[in-house]
N, C-alpha and C positions, 0 to 999 in steps of 0.2 A: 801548291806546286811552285817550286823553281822558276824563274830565265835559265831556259838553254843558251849555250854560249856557240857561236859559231867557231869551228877547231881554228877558223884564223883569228879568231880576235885574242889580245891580250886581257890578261885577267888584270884585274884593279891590283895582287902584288905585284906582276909584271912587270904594268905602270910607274910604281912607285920605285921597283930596282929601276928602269932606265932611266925615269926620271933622274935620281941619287945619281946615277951612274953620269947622265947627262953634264953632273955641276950645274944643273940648274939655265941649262942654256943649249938655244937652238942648235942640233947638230949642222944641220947645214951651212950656216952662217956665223956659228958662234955668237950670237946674239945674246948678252944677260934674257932672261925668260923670269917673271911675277907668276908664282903660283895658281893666280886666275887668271892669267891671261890664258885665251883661248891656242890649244895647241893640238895636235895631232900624234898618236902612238903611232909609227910607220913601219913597214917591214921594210930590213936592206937589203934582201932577196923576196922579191913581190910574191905572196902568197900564189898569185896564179903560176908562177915560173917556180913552186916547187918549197918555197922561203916557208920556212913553221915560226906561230905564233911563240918564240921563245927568246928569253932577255938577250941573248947573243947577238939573235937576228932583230933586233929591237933598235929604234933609234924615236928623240923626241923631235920634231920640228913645230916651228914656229907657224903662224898663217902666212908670212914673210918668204917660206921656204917651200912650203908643203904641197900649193900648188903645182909647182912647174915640178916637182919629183914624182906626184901622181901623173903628172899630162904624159913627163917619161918614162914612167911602171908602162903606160897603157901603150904606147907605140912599140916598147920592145916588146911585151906580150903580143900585142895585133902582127907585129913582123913573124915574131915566132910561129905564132899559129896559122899564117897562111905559107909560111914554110912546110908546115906539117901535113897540111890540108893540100900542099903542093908534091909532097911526095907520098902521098897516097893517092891521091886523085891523080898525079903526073903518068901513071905507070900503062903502056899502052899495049892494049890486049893484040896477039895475034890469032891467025886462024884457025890456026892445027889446034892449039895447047891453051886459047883462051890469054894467057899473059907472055909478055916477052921476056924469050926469054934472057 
């Protein structure tokens, strides 16, 4: 049997188009990037906010870059979702009809 592949991650071609695509260098910072240094496949629309695992939405970052772009994937998803969570939860029932109307 296989690895199942999670629908957000990139496939090993994927990889290698952004990579190529890259020139070989940190999008975030244009940094030159060596083939082993350690780097990160990143979504430019965070897979949680909707972003599919595709070479479009593809970029390469360096360790240099990759933190501070995940710290801000996850604040604008957390804002989003208690956005969401706030106009669901926000809506306040009355007495006759159960919701307002």
């Amino acid at each position: 049997m296989g690895m199942r592949m999670n629908r957000d991650e990139f496939t090993d071609g994927q990889k290698l188009a952004i990579w190529e695509r890259s020139g070989h260098r940190c999008q975030g910072c244009s940094r030159p990037m060596r083939p082993w240094e350690p780097k990160q496949f990143d979504h430019i629309k965070p897979a949680a906010r909707g972003g599919e695992a595709t070479v479009e939405n593809g970029q390469v970052l360096g360790e240099c870059c990759w933190p501070a772009k995940n710290a801000e994937d996850q604040t604008i998803t957390s804002k989003a979702d208690m956005q969401a969570k706030k106009h669901v939860l926000g809506r306040k029932k009355s007495r006759a009809w159960g919701f307002r109307r």
